[in-house]
C-alpha positions in Angstrom: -15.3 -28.6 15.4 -16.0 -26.9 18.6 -15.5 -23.8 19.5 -11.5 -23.0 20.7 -11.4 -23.4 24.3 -9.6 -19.3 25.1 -7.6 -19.4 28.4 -4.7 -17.2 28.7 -5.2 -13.4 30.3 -2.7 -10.3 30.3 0.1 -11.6 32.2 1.2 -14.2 29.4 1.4 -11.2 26.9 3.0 -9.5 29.6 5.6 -12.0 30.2 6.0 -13.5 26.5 6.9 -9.8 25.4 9.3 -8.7 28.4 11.4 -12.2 28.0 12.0 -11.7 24.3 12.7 -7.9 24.9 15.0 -9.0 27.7 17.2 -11.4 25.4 20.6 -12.0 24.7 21.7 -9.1 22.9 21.0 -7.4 26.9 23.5 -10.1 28.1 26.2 -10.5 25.2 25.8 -7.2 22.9 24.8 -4.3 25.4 28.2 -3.9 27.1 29.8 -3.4 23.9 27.0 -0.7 22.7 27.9 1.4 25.8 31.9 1.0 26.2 31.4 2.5 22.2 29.0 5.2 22.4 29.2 6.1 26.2 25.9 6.2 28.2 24.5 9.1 26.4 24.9 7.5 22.9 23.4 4.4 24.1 20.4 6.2 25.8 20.3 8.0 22.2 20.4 4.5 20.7 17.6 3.2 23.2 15.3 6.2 22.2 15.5 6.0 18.6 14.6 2.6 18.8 11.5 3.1 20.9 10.6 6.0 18.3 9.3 3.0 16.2 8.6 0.3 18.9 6.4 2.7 21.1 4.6 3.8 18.1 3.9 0.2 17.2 3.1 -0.9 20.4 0.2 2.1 20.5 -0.8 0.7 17.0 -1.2 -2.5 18.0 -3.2 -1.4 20.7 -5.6 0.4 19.1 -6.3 -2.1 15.9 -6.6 -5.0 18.6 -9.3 -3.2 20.6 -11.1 -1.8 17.0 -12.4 -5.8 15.8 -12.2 -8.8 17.5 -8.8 -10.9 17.1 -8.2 -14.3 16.6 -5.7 -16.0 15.8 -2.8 -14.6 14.3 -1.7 -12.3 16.0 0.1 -9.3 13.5 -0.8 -11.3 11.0 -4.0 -11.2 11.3 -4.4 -7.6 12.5 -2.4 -6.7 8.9 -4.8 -9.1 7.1 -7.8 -7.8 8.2 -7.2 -4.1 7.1 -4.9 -4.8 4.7 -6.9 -7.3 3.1 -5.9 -11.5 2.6 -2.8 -11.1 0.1 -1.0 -8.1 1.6 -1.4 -9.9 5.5 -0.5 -13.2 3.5 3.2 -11.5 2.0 4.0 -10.1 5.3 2.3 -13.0 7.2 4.7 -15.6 5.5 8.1 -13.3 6.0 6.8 -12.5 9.6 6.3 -15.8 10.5 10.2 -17.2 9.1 11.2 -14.1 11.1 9.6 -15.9 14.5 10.9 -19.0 13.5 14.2 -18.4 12.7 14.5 -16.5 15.6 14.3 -19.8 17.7 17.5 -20.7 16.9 18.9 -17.2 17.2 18.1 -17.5 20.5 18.8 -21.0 21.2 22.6 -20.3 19.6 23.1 -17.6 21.9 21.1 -19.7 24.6 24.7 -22.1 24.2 26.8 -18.7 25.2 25.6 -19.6 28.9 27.3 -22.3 28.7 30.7 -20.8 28.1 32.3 -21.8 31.4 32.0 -25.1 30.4 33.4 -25.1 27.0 36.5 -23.1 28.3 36.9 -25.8 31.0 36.5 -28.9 28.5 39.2 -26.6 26.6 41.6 -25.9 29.4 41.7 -29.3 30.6 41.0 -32.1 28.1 42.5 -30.0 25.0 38.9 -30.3 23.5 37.3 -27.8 21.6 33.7 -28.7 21.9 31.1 -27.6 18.9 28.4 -25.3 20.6 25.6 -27.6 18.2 26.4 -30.1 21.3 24.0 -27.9 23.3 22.2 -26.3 21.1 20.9 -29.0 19.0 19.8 -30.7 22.2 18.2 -28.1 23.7 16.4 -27.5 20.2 14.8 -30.7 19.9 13.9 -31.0 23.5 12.2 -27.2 23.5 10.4 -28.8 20.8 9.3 -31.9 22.1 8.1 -29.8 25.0 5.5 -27.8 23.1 5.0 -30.9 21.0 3.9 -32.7 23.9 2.6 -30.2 26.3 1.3 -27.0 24.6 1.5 -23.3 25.3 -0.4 -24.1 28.8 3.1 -25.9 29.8 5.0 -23.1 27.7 3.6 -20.4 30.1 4.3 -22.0 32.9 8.0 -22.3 32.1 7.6 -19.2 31.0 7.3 -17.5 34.6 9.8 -19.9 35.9 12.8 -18.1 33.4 11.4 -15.1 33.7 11.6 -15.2 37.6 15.2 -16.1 37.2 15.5 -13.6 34.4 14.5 -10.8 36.9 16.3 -12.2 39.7 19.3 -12.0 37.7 19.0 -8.6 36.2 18.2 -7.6 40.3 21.6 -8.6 41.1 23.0 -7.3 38.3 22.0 -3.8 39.8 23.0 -4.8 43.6 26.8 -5.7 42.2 29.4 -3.4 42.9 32.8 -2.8 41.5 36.0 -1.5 42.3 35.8 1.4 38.6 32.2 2.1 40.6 33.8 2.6 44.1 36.6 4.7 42.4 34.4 7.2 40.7 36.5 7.3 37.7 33.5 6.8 35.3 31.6 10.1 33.6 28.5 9.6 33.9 27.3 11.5 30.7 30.0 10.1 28.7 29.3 10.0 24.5 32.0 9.2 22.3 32.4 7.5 18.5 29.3 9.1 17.4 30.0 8.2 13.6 29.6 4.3 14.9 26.1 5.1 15.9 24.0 3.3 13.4 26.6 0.4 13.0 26.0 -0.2 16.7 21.9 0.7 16.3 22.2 -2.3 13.9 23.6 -4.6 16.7 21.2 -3.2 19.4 18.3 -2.5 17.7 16.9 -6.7 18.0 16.7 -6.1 21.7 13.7 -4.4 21.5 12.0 -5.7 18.7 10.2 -8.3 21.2 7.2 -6.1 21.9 4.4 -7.8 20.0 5.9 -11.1 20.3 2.8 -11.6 23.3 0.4 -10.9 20.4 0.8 -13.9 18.5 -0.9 -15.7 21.3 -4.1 -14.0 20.4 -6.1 -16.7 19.4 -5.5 -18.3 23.5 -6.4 -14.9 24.7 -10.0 -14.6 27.0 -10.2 -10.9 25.9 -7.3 -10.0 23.2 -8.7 -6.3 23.1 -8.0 -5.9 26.9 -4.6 -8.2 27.6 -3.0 -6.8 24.0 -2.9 -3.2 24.9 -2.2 -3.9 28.6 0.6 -6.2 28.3 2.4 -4.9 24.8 2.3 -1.1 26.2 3.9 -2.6 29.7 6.3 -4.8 28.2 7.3 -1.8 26.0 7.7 0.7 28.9 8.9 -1.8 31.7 11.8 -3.1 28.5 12.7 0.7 27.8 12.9 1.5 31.7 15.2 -1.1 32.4 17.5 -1.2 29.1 18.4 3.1 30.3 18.9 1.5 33.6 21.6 -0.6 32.4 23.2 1.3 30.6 23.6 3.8 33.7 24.9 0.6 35.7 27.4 -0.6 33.0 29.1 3.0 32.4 29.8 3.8 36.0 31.1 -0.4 36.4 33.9 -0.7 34.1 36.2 0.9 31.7 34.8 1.5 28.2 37.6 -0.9 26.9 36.6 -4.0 29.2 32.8 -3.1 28.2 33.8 -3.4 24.5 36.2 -6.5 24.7 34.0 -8.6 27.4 30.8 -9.9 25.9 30.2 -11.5 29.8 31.6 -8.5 31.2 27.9 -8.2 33.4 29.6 -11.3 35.4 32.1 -9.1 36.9 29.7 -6.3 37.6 26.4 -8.7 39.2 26.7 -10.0 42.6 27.3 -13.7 42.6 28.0 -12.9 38.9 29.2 -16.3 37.8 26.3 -18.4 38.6 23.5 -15.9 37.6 24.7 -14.2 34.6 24.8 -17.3 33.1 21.4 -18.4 34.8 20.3 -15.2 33.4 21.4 -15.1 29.9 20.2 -19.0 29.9 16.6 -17.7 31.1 16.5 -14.5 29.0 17.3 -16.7 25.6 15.3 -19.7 26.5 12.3 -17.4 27.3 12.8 -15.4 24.0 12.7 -18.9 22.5 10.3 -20.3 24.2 8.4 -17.2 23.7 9.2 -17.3 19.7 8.2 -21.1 19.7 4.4 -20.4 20.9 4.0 -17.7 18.5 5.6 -18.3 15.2 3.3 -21.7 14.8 0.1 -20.1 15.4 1.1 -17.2 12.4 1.4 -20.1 10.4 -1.7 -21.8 11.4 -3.5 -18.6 10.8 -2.3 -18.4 7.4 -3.3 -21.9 6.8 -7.0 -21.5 8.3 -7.1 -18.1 5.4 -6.0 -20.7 2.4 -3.1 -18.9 1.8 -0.8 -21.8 0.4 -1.1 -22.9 -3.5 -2.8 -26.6 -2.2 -5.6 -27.9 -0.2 -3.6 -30.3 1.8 -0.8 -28.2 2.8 -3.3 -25.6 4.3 -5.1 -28.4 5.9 -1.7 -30.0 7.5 -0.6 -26.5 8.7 -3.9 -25.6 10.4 -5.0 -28.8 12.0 -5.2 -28.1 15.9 -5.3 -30.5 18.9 -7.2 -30.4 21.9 -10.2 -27.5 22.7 -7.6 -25.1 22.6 -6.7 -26.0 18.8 -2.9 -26.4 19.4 -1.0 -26.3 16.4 0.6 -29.5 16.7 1.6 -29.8 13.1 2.5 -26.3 12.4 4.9 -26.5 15.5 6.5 -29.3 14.0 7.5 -27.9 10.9 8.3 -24.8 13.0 11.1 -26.8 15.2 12.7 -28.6 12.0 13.5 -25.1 10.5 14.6 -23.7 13.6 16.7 -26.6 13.9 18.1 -26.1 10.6 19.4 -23.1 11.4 20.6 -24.0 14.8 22.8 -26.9 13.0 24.6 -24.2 11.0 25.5 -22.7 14.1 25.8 -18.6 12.7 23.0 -17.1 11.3 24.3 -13.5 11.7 23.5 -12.3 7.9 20.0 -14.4 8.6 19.7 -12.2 11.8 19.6 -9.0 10.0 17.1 -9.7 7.6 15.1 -10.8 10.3 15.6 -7.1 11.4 14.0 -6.2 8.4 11.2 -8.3 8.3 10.6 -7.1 11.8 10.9 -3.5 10.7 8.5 -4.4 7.9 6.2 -5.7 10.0 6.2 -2.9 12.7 6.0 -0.1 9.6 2.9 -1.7 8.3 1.1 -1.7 11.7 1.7 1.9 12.3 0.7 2.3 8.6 -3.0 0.9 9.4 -3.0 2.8 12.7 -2.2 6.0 10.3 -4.3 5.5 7.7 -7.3 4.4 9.5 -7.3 7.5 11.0 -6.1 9.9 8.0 -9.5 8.3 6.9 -11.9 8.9 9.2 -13.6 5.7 8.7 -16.8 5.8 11.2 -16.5 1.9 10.9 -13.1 2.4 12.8 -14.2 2.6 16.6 -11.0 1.4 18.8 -11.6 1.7 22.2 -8.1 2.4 22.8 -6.5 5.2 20.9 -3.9 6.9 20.1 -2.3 9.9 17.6 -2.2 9.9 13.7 1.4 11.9 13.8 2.7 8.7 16.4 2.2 6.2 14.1 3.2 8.1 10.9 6.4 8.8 13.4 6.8 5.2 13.5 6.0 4.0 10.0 8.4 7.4 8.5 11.4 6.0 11.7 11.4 2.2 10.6 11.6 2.4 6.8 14.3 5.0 7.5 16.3 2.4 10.2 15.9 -0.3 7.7 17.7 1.5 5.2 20.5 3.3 7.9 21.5 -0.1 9.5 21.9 -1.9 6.1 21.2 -1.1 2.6 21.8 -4.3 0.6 19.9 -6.6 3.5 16.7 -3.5 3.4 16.5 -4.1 -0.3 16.9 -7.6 -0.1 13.9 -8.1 2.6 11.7 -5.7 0.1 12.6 -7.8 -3.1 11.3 -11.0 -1.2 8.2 -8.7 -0.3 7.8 -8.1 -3.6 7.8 -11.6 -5.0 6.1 -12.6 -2.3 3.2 -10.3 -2.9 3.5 -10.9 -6.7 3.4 -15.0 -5.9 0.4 -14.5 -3.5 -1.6 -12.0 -6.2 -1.1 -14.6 -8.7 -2.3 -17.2 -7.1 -5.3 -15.7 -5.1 -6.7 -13.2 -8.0 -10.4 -13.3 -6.9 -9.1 -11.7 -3.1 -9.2 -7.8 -2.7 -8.3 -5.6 0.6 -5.3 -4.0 -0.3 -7.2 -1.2 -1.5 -10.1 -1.0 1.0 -7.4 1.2 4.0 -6.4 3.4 1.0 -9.7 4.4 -0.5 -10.8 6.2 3.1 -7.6 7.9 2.7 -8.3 9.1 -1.4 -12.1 10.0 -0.1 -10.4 12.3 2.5 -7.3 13.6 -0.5 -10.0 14.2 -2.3 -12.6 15.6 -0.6 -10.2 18.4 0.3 -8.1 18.8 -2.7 -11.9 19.9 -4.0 -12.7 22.1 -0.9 -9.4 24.0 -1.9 -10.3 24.1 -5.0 -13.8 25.5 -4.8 -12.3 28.3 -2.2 -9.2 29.3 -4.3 -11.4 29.2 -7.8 -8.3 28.6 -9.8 -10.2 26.4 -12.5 -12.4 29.2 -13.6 -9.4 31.3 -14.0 -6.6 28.6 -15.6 -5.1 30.2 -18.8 -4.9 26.2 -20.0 -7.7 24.6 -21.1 -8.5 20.8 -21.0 -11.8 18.9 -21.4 -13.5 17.6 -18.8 -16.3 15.4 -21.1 -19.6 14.1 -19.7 -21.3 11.9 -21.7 -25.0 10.6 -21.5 -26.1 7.4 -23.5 -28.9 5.0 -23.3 -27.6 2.6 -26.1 -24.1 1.5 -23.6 -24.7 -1.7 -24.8 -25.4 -1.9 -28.0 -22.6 0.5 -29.4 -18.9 1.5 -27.4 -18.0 4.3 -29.7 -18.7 6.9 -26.8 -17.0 5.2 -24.3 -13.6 4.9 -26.2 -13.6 7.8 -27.3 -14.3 9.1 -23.7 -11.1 6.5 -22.6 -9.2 8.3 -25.2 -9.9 11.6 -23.7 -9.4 11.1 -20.0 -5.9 9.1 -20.9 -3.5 11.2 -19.6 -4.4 15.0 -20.7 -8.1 15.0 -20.0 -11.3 14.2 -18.0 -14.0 11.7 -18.5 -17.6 10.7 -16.8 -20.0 8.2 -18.2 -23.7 8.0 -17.5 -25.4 5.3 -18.4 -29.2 6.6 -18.7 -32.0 4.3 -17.4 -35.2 5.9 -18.5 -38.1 5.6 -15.8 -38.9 6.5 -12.8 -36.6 5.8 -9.7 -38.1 2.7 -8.2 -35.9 -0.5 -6.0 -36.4 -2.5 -9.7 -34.8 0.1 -11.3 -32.4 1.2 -8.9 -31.1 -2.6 -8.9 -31.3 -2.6 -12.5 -29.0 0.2 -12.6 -26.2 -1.2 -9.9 -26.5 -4.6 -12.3 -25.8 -2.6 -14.7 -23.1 -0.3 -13.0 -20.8 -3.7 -12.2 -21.1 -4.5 -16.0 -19.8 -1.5 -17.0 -16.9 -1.5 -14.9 -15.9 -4.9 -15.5 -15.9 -3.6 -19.0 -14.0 -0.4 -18.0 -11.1 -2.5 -16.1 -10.7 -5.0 -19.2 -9.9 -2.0 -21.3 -7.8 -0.2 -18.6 -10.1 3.2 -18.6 -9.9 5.7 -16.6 -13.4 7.1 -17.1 -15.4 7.4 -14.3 -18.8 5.7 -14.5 -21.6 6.3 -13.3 -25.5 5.3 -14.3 -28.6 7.6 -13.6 -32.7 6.5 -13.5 -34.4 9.8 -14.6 -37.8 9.6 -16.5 -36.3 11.6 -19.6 -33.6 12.4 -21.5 -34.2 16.3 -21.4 -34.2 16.0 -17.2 -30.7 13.6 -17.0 -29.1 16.1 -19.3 -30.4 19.4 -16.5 -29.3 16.9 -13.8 -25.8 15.9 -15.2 -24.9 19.3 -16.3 -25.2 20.3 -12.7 -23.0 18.0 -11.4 -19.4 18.4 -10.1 -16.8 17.3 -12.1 -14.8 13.9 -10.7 -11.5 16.1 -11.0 -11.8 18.9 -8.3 -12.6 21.1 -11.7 -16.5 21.8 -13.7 -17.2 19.7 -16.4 -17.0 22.1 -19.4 -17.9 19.4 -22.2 -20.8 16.9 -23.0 -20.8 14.0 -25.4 -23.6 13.1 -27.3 -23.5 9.9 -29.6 -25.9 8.7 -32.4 -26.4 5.7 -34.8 -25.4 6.9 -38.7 -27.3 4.0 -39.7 -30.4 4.8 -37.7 -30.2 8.3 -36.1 -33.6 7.7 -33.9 -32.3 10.5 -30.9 -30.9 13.1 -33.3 -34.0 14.9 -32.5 -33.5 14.7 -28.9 -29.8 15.7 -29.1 -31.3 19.0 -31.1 -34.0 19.8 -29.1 -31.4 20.2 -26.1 -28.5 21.4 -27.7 -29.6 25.4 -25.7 -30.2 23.6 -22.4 -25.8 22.6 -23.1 -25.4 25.7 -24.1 -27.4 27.5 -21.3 -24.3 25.9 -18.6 -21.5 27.0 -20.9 -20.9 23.3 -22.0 -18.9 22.6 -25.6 -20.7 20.2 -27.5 -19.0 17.1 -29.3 -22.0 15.0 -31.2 -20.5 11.5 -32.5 -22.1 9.7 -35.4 -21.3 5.9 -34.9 -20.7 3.9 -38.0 -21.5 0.2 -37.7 -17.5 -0.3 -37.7 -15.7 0.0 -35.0 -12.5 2.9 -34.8 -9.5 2.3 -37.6 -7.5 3.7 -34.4 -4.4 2.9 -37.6 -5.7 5.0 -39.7 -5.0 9.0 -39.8 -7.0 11.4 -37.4 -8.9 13.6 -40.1 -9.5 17.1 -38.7 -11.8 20.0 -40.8 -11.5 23.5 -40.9 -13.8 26.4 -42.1 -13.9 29.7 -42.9 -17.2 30.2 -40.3 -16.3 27.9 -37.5 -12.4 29.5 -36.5 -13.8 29.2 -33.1 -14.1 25.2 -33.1 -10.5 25.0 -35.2 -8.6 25.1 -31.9 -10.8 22.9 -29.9 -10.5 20.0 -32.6 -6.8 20.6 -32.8 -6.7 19.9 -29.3 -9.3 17.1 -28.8 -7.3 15.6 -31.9 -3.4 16.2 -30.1 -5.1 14.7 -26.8 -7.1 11.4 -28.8 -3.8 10.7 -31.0 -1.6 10.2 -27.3 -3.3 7.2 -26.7 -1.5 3.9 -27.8 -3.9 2.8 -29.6 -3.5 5.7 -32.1 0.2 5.4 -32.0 0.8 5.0 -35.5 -1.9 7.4 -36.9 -1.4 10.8 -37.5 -2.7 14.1 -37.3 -4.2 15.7 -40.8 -5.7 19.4 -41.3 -8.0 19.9 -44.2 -9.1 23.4 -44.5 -11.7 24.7 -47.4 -10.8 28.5 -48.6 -11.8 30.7 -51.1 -9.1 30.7 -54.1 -8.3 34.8 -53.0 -7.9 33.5 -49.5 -5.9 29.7 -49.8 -2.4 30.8 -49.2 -3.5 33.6 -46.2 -5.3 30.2 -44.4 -2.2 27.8 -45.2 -0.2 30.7 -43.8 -1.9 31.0 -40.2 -2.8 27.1 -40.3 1.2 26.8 -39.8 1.8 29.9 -37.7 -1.3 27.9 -35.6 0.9 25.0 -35.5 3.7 26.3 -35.0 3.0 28.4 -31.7 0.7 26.0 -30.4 4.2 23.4 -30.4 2.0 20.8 -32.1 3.0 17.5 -33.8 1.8 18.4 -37.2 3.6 18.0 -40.1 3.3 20.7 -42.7 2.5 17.7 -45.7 -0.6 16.9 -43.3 -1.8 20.1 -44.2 -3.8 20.6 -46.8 -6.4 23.8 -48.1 -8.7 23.3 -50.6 -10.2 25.3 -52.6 -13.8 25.4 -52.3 -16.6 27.4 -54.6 -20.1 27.6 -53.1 -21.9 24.9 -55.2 -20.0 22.3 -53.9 -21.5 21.2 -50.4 -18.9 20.5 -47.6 -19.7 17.0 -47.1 -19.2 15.9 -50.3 -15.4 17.2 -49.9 -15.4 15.1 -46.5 -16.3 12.2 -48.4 -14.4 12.4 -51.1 -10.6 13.3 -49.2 -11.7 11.2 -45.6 -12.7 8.1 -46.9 -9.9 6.4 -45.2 -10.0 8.2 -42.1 -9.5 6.4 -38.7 -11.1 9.5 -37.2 -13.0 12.6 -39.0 -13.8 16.0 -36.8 -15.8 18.8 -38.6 -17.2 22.0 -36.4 -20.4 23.4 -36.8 -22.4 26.5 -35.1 -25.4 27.7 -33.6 -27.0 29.0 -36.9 -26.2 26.1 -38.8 -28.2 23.8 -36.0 -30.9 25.7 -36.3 -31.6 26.3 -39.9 -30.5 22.3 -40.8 -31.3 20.7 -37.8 -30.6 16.9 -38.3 -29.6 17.4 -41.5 -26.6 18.7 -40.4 -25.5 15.5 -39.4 -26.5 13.3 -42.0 -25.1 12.5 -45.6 -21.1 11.7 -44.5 -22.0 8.0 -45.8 -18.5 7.8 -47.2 -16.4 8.2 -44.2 -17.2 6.4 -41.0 -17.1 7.5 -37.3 -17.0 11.4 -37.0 -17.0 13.5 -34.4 -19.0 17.0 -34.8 -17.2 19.5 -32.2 -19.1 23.3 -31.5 -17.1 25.3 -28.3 -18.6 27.6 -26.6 -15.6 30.0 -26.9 -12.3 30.5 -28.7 -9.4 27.9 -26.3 -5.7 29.1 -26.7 -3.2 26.8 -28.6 -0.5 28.5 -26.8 
């Protein structure tokens, strides 16, 4: 296929936007708005709309001038920062949105016609349906971009709007004898609690804006005719709706404003034959307007796969002619516009088209916000404009959704929802949604840890929690560290992984180690972790333990804890984990050494936890790793059992201040898990660890400084009874209170 033949400049945009900003609701509704709230409450009204219009308009703006766009329009501005299946959700609701917003405007398009039904009425005692227009002038707008295109479409399209502005022109000129009198005030406000319900009927009129955008994919240069034409549209829409309001409050009574939806035909000069020319031309535009754009969001959705079949996506997308018209998407377009136009009210369908609108226009400004909360350099629009405008708009339309109408706000999020959810199922190898955000977390982050560093509260916190490092060659041959890590950095504490790649740093070894990397993390998601991993290429093991010691913590906080790991059944690197135990100890680390059994964790089993009279310093720090390992679901049925050995003078004095321990520290330890034994000095420690934690899901024993050093890897060895235990040494005492 060729490349699509681009023809359409600014003016199209221009025109596509004013015409569906310039609809009905300025011919039937507006009167109404200012006979109830006066011309000051409508001007209030006018602004607070434009607090999330303008806003989008500028965000529009700047995305479109940042890549190239194609086709699509908002659609596929959202999908390309937001990534396939976020653009896809709002894509779909966007694009019923357009559609039925055809026969919005084609039902309100009959209202020109209301001469004529009242004189069928008066005189033949017929009451005509208004589908007797409507549906015709449905199928035959249809036909018309059927047959002809968007190039016909814009050509029409300065034809109404000519007579659009040629009837808002003598709307202006007309004169009246409340005007002549000088009876009106002129900064009237009044029924101020009716503001909202009135904002709800109003608001629609200027939610045309980006309606020009959708022709993006016919545009020579989108990045120039977007922000020219959307930002005109905008301001020339705004100008003229204050302008009207000023012209309806000093030409009639608040009461005829409120009660005469065609009261402008009293007020314009020649007001019976272009009012109704007008109102014709401003809801034909706005659906003619509607009818080249909501096709081409649905051919872009098609071209990006987004429906569940191969076909469907193919019938939606096919084009015609050099300029790709979407011939079949404009088909099924005009059947469910015409749907809705046989049904004849779709006011309930109008406002959740607000929301989907408001949706829509909260998104944008989200992008616009985010990409610059981010700082992306990738992110170089050549239009601009300010982070606190669009968060203004993103904050104003979520908070107009929800003041015009609760129930229809939560409605158009539910069908977001299952939408997304629908779209996520179906297209689980696409990712995006998380590519806008992670700028903004790198920037969160990156000064959460600045403050941080500068207030030095971590060094000082009275409450201690583990930040664990661990460094392991052997990640896949044994997992023991890395669960044990996950069930650290659960909820309560901290975790890195480094998986060590001994050699030299070289581009083999450096793609090793990314290969490597992606394995990991595909592990880490399929176990839902939330350790950080990382892997390192350093000739030794002795130099990755000085380099990862010196590294910041992941959490805005030091790590204060490293994890070493060895095979019971083969403890090759217990020698290495010895001979750098001071280099830990030199950077104020605790050190937890585990010895890996050939079994994997009885996570049902009880958490064993050993106490003795020489290491009171590690008692707390177990007690705590222990209370912290045991949150995690997979212990959730295990519990929590102290065994402490005592002199037979001393076993009542260490069961005493075991439960005081307990007790202050508000731990979940019952006081039949507590058990002292008495121990003479014949009987070596391990052989009580074997014999009472045979059954153990978990064991922890502490050890010191002197010990390591007279017994080395001896120290270590002979718990052949029990399986995976945990050896825990802190640096200093950690309060249980």
């Amino acid at each position: 296929m060729g490349e699509t033949r681009r023809t359409f400049g600014t003016a199209p945009v221009f025109f596509t936007a004013i015409s569906t900003i310039l609809g009905a609701i300025l011919f039937l509704r507006f009167g109404y708005a200012v006979g109830m709230l006066g011309f000051l409450g409508v001007l209030l009204i006018i602004l607070t709309g434009h607090l999330v219009t303008i806003p989008t308009a500028l965000a529009i703006s700047e995305l479109a001038t940042n890549e190239k766009v194609e086709g699509g329009g908002e659609y596929f501005i959202i999908s390309r920062s937001f990534g396939l299946n976020i653009g896809a959700t709002i894509g779909i609701a966007l694009y019923f949105s357009q559609a039925i917003s055809i026969a919005f405007y084609i039902i309100a398009f009959t209202e020109a016609f209301s001469p004529l039904f009242d004189y069928v009425r008066d005189h033949f005692g017929i009451l005509l349906p208004r589908q007797v227009i409507s549906i015709p002038s449905m199928i035959l707008l249809a036909l018309l971009m059927l047959k002809k295109g968007a190039n016909l479409g814009v050509r029409t399209l300065y034809l109404i709007v000519a007579i659009l502005f040629t009837a808002i022109l003598l709307f202006f000129l007309g004169k009246t004898s409340y005007q002549l009198s000088g009876a009106y005030e002129v900064f009237s406000l009044r029924n101020m609690d009716k503001f909202f319900m009135v904002l709800a009927i109003i608001f629609p009129a200027f939610t045309g804006m980006t309606a020009g955008v959708g022709l993006s994919g016919d545009l020579k240069n989108p990045s120039r005719s977007i922000p020219a034409g959307t930002l005109a549209a905008t301001v020339t829409g705004m100008v003229i709706y204050i302008f009207v309001a000023w012209k309806m409050n000093i030409s009639a009574p608040p009461e005829e404003l409120v009660s005469d939806q065609l009261i402008m035909m009293k007020i314009a000069r020649y007001g019976k034959i272009v009012v109704p020319l007008g109102l014709a031309a401003s809801t034909l535009s706005s659906a003619l307007g509607s009818i080249m754009v909501a096709p081409r969001t649905l051919q872009a959705l098609a071209s990006d796969r987004s429906f569940p079949s191969r076909r469907l996506n193919e019938f939606f997308a096919r084009g015609k002619g050099k300029s790709n018209e979407p011939v079949n998407a404009t088909l099924i377009t005009s059947l469910i516009a015409l749907g809705f136009v046989a049904i004849g009210s779709i006011n309930s369908v109008a406002t959740v088209i607000t929301m989907f609108f408001m949706v829509t226009y909260g998104s944008l400004c989200l992008i616009s916000f985010l990409y610059h909360f981010g700082a992306d350099p990738s992110y170089r629009p050549s239009f601009r404009s300010r982070w606190y405008i669009s968060l203004v708009g993103f904050l104003m339309a979520v908070t107009l959704m929800f003041k015009i109408n609760v129930l229809y706000a939560m409605t158009a999020l539910v069908l977001i929802v299952l939408i997304y959810l629908f779209f996520d199922k179906y297209h689980k190898d696409r990712r995006g949604f998380e590519a806008i955000f992670q700028a903004a977390f790198y920037q969160v982050n990156r000064n959460l840890q600045v403050f941080l560093q500068r207030r030095n509260r971590i060094a000082r916190q009275q409450h201690w929690r583990p930040s664990v490092v661990c460094i392991s060659k052997d990640s896949f041959r044994r997992d023991h560290a890395f669960r044990l890590l996950t069930w650290i950095s659960y909820r309560y504490g901290f975790g890195t992984y480094i998986h060590l790649l001994e050699g030299y740093f070289s581009t083999q070894t450096r793609e090793q180690a990314k290969q490597q990397l992606e394995l990991l993390i595909k592990k880490s998601d399929v176990e839902h972790s939330n350790v950080y991993i990382d892997t390192l290429i350093s000739p030794s093991y002795t130099s990755a333990i000085a380099q990862t010691i010196q590294l910041p913590g992941i959490a805005g906080m030091e790590n204060n804890t490293i994890l070493f790991e060895f095979d019971k059944e083969d403890p090759v690197n217990l020698a290495q984990i010895i001979d750098n135990y001071s280099l830990v100890r030199a950077a104020e680390y605790d050190v937890l050494v585990l010895g890996s059994a050939p079994v994997p964790f009885a996570c049902g089993q009880d958490i064993h936890i050993w106490i003795t009279p020489y290491d009171q310093d590690n008692a707390n720090l177990m007690i705590l790793l222990g209370y912290i390992i045991s949150s995690h679901p997979d212990w959730r049925s295990s519990s929590l059992r102290l065994f402490a050995t005592s002199s037979r003078q001393e076993v009542e004095k260490t069961r005493t201040n075991l439960l005081t321990k307990i007790s202050e520290g508000r731990l979940p330890i019952s006081r039949k898990n507590i058990m002292v034994i008495e121990k003479d000095e014949e009987t070596p420690f391990r052989e009580l660890v074997n014999q009472y934690s045979t059954e153990a899901g978990l064991v922890m024993c502490g050890f010191i400084s002197s010990q390591l050093k007279h017994s080395k890897e001896e120290l270590f060895l002979g718990y052949d009874r029990v399986d995976n235990i945990l050896f825990v040494n802190a640096f200093g005492p950690k309060p249980l209170t």
